[in-house]
ROBABA-653178 format. One record per residue: residue in three letters; x, y negated, z of N, C-alpha, C, O in turn. Coordinates in steps of 0.05 Angstrom, whole numbers, m for minus. Example, Ala and Ser with C-alpha at 12.3 -4.5 7.8 and 13.67 -1.06 7.14 Angstrom:
<recs>
code=Ala | nc1=264 | nc2=114 | nc3=156 | cac1=246 | cac2=90 | cac3=156 | cc1=264 | cc2=66 | cc3=156 | oc1=285 | oc2=66 | oc3=169
code=Ser | nc1=257 | nc2=45 | nc3=142 | cac1=273 | cac2=21 | cac3=143 | cc1=258 | cc2=m1 | cc3=157 | oc1=268 | oc2=m23 | oc3=161
</recs>
This chain:
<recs>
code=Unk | nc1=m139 | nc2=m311 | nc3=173 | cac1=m137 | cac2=m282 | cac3=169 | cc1=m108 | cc2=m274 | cc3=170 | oc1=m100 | oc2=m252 | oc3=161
code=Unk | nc1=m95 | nc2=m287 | nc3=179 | cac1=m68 | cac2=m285 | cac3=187 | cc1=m57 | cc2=m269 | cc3=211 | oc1=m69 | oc2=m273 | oc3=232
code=Unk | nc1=m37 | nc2=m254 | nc3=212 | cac1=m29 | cac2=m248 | cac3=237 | cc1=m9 | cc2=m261 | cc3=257 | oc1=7 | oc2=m278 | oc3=250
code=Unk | nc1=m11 | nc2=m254 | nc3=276 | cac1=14 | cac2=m281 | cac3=287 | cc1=45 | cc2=m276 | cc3=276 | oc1=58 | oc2=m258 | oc3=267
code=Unk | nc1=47 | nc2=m301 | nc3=282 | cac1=69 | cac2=m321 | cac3=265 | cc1=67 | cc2=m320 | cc3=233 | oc1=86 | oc2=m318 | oc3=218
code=Unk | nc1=34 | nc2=m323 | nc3=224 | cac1=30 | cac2=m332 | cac3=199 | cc1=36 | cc2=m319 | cc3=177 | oc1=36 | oc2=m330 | oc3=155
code=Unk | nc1=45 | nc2=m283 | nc3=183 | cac1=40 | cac2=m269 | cac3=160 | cc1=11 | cc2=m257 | cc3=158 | oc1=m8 | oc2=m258 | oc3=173
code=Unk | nc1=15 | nc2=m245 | nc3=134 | cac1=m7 | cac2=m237 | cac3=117 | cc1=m2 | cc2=m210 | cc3=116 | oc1=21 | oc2=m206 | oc3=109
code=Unk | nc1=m18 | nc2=m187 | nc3=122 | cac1=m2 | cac2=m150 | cac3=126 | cc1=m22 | cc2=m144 | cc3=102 | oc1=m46 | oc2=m146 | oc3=106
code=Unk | nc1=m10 | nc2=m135 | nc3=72 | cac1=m29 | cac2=m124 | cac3=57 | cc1=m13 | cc2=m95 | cc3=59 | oc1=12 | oc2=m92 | oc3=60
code=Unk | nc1=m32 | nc2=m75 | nc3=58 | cac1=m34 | cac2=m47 | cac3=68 | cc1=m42 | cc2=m36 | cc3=43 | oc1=m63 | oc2=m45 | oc3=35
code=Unk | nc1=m28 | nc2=m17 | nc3=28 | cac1=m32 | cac2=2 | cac3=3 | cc1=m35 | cc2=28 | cc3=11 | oc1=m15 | oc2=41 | oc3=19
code=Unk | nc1=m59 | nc2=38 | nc3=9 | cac1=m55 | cac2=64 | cac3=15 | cc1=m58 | cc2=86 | cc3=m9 | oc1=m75 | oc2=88 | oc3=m27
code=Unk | nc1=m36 | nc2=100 | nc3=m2 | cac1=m30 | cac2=124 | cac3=m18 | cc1=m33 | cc2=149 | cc3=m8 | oc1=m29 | oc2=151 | oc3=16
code=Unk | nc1=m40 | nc2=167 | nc3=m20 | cac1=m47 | cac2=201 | cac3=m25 | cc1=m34 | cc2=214 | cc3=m44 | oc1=m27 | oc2=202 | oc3=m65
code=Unk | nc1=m30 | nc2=235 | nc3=m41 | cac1=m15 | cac2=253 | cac3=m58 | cc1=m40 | cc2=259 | cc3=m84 | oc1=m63 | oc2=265 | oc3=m79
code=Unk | nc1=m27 | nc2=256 | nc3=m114 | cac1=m43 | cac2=260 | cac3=m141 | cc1=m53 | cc2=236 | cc3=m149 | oc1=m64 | oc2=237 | oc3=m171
code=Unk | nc1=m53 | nc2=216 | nc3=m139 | cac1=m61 | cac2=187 | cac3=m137 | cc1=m42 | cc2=182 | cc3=m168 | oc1=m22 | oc2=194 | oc3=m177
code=Unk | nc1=m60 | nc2=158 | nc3=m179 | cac1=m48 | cac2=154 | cac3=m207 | cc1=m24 | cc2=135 | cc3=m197 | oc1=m27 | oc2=120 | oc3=m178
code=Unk | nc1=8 | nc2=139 | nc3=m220 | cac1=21 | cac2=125 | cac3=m208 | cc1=19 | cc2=97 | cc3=m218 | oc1=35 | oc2=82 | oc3=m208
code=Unk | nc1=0 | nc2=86 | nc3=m238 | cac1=m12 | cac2=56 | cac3=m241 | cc1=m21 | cc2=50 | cc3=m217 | oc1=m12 | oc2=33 | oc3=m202
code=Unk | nc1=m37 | nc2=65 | nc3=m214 | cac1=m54 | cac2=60 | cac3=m182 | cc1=m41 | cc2=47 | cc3=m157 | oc1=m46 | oc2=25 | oc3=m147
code=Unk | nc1=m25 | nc2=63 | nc3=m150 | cac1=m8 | cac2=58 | cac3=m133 | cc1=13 | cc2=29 | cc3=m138 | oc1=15 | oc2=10 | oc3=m122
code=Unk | nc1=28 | nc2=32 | nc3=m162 | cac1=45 | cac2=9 | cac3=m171 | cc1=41 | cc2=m11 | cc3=m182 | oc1=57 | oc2=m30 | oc3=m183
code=Unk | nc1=12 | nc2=m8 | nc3=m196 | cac1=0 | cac2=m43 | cac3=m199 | cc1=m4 | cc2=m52 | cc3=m185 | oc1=7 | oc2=m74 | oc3=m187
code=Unk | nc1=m17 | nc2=m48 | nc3=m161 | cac1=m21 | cac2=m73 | cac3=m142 | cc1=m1 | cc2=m78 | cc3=m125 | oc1=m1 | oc2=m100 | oc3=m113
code=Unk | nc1=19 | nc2=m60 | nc3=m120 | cac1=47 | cac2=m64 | cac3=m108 | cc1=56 | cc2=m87 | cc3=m119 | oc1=64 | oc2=m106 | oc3=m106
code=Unk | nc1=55 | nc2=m84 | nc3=m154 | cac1=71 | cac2=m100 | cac3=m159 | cc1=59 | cc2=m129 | cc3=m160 | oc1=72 | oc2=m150 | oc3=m161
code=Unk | nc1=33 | nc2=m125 | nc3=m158 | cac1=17 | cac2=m156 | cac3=m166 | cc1=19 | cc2=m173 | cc3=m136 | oc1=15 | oc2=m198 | oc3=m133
code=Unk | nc1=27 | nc2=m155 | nc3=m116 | cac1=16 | cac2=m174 | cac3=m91 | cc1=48 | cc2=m178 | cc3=m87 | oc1=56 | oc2=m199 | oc3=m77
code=Unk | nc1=63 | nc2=m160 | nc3=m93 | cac1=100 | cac2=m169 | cac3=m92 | cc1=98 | cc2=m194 | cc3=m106 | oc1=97 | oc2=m216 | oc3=m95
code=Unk | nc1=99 | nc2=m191 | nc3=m132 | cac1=96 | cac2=m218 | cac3=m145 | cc1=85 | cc2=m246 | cc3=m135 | oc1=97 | oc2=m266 | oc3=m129
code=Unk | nc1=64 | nc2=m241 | nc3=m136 | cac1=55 | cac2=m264 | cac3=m113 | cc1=71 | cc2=m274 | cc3=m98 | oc1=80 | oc2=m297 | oc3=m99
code=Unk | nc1=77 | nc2=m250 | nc3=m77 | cac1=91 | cac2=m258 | cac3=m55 | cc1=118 | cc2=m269 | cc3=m58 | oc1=128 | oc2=m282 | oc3=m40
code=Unk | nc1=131 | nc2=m263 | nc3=m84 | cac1=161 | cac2=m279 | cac3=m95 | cc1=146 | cc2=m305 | cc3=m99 | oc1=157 | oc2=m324 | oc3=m88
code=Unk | nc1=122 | nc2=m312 | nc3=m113 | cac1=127 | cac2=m336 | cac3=m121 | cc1=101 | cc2=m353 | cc3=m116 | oc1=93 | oc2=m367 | oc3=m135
code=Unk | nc1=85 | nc2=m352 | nc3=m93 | cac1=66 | cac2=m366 | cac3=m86 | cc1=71 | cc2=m357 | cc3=m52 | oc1=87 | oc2=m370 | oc3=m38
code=Unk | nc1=56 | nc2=m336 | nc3=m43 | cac1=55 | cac2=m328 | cac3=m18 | cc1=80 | cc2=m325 | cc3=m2 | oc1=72 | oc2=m310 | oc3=16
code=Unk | nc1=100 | nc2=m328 | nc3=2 | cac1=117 | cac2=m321 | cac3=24 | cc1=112 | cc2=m309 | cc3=45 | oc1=129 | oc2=m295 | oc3=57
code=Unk | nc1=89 | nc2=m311 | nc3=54 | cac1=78 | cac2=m298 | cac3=88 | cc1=73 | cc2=m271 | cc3=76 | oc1=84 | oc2=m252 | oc3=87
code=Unk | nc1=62 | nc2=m267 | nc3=57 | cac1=54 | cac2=m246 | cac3=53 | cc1=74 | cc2=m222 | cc3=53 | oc1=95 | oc2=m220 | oc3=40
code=Unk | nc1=62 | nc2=m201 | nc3=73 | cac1=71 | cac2=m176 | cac3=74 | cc1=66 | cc2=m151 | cc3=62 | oc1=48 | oc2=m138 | oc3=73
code=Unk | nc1=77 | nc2=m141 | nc3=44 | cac1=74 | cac2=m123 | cac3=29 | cc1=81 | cc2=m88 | cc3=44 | oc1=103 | oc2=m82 | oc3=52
code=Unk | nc1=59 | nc2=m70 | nc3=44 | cac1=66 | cac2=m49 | cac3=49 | cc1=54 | cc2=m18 | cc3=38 | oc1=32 | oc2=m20 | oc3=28
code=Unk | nc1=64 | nc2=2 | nc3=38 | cac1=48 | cac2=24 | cac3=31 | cc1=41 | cc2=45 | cc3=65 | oc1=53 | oc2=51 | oc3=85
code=Unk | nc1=18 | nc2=50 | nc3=54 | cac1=5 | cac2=70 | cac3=78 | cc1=3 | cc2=98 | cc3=67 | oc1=3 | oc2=103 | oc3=43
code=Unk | nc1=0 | nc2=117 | nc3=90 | cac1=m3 | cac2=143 | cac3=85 | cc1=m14 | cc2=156 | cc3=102 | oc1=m17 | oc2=146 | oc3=124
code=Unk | nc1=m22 | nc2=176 | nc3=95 | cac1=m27 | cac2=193 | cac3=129 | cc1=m6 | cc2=191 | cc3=146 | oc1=m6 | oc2=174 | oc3=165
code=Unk | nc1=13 | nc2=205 | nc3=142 | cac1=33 | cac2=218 | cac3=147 | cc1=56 | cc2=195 | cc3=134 | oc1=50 | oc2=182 | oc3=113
code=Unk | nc1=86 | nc2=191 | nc3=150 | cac1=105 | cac2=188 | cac3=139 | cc1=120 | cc2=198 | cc3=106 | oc1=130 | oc2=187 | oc3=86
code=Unk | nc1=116 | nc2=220 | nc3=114 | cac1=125 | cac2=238 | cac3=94 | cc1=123 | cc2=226 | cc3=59 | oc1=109 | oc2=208 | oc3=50
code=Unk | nc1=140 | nc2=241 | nc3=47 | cac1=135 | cac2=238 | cac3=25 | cc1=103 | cc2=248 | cc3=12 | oc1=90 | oc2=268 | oc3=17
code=Unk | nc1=97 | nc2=228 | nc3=m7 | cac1=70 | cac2=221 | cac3=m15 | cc1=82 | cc2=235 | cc3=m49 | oc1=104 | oc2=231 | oc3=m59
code=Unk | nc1=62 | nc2=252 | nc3=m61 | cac1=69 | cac2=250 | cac3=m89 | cc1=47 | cc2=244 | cc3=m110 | oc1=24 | oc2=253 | oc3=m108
code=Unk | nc1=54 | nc2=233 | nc3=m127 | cac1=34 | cac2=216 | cac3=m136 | cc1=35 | cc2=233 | cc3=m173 | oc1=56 | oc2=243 | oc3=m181
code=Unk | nc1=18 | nc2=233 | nc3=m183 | cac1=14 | cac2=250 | cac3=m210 | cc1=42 | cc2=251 | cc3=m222 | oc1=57 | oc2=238 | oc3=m207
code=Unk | nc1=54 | nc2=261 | nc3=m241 | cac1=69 | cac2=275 | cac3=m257 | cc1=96 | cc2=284 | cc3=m230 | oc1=120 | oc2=287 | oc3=m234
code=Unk | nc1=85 | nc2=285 | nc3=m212 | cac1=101 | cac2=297 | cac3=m181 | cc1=124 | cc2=275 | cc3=m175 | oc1=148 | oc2=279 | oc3=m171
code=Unk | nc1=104 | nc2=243 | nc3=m176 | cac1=127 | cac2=229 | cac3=m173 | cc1=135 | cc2=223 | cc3=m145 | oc1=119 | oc2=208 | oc3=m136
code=Unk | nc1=157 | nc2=230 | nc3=m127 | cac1=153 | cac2=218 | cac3=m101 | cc1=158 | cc2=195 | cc3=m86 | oc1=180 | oc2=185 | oc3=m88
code=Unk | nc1=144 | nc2=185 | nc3=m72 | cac1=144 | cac2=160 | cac3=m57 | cc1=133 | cc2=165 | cc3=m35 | oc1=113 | oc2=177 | oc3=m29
code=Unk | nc1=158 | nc2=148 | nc3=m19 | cac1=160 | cac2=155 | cac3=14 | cc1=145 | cc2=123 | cc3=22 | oc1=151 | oc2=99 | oc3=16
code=Unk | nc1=125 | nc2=135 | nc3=35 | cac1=109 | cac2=96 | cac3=47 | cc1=126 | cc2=94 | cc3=72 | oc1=139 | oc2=107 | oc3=88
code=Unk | nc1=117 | nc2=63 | nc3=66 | cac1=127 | cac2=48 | cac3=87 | cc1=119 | cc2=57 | cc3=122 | oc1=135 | oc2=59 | oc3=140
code=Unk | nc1=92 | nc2=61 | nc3=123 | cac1=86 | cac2=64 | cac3=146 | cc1=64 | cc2=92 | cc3=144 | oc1=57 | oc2=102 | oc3=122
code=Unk | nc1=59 | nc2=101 | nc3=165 | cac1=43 | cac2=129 | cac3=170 | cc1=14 | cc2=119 | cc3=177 | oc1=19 | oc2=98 | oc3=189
code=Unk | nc1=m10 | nc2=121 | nc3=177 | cac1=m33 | cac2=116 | cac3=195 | cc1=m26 | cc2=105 | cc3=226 | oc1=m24 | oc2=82 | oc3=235
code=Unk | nc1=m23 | nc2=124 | nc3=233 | cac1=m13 | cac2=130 | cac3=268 | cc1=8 | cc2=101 | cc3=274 | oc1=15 | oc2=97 | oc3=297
code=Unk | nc1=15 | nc2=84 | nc3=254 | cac1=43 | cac2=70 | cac3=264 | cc1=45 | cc2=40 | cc3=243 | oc1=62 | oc2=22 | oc3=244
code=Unk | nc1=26 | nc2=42 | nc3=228 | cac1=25 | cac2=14 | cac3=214 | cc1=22 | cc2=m10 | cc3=239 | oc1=13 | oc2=m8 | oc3=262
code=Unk | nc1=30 | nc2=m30 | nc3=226 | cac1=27 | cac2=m63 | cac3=238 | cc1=m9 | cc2=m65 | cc3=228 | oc1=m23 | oc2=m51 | oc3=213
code=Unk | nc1=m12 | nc2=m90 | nc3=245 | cac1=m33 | cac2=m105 | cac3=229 | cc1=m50 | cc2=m112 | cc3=210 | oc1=m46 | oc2=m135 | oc3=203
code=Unk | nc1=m74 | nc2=m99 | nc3=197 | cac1=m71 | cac2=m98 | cac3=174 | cc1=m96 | cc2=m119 | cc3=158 | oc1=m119 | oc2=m112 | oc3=152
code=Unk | nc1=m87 | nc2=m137 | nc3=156 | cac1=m106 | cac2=m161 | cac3=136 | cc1=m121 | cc2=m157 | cc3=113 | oc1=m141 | oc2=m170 | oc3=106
code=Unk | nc1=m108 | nc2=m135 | nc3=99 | cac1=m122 | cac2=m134 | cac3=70 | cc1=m110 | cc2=m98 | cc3=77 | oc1=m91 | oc2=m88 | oc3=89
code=Unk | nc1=m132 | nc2=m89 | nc3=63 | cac1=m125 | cac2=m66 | cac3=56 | cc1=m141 | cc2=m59 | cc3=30 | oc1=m164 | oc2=m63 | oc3=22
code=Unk | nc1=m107 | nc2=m45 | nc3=16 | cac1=m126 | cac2=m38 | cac3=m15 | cc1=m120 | cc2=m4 | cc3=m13 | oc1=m98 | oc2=7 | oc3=m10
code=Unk | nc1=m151 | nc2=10 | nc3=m18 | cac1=m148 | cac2=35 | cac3=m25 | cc1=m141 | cc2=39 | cc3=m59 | oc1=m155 | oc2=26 | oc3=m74
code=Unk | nc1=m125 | nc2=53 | nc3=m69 | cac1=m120 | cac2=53 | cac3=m96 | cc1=m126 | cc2=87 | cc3=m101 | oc1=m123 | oc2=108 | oc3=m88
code=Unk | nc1=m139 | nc2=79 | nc3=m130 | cac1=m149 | cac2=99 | cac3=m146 | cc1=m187 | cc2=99 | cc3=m153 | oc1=m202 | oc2=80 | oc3=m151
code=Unk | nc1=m193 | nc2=122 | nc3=m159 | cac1=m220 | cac2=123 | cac3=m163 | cc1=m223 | cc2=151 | cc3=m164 | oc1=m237 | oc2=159 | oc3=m182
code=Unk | nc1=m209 | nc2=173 | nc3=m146 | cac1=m215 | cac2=199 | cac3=m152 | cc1=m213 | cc2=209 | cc3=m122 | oc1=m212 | oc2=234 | oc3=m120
code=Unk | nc1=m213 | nc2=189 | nc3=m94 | cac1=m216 | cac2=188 | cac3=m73 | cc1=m238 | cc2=206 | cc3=m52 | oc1=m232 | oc2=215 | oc3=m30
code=Unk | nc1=m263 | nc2=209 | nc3=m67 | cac1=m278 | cac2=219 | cac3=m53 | cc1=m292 | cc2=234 | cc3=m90 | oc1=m301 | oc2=222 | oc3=m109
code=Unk | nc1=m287 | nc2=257 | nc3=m84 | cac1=m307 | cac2=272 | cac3=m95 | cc1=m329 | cc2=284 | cc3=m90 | oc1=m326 | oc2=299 | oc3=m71
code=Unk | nc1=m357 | nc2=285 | nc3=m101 | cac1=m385 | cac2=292 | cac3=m93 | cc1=m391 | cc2=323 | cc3=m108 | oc1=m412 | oc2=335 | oc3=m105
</recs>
């Protein structure tokens, strides 16, 4: 499940109002990892858009990559639970 030359593309996607646990726990759990088990592993954040993303108490964070322009993507984690309302 690797991409060539043996990294690993994990993909975070972010939305604006998104909790900022949401967003920064699993950043930090697959960073972690990746300091001290995974090496291949690629850590990134997704968005629609480039743009700045703001995440509850109007915190901002600019992702790494846009929809339109990400690499590869092996794992993708959607974060939150307020994603699709009915």
């Amino acid at each position: 499940m690797a991409t060539p030359g043996g990294k690993v593309n994990i993909g975070i996607f972010i939305y604006d109002n998104a909790e900022v646990l949401d967003i920064g726990g699993p950043f930090e759990v697959f960073s972690v990892a990746k300091r001290l088990f995974e090496e291949t592993w690629n850590v990134f954040t997704i968005a629609d858009t480039k743009h700045t993303v703001y995440a509850r108490g109007n915190l901002p964070i600019v992702p790494h990559y846009s929809l339109a322009e990400h690499p590869p993507i092996d794992i993708l984690c959607v974060v939150g639970v307020n994603i699709l309302r009915c």
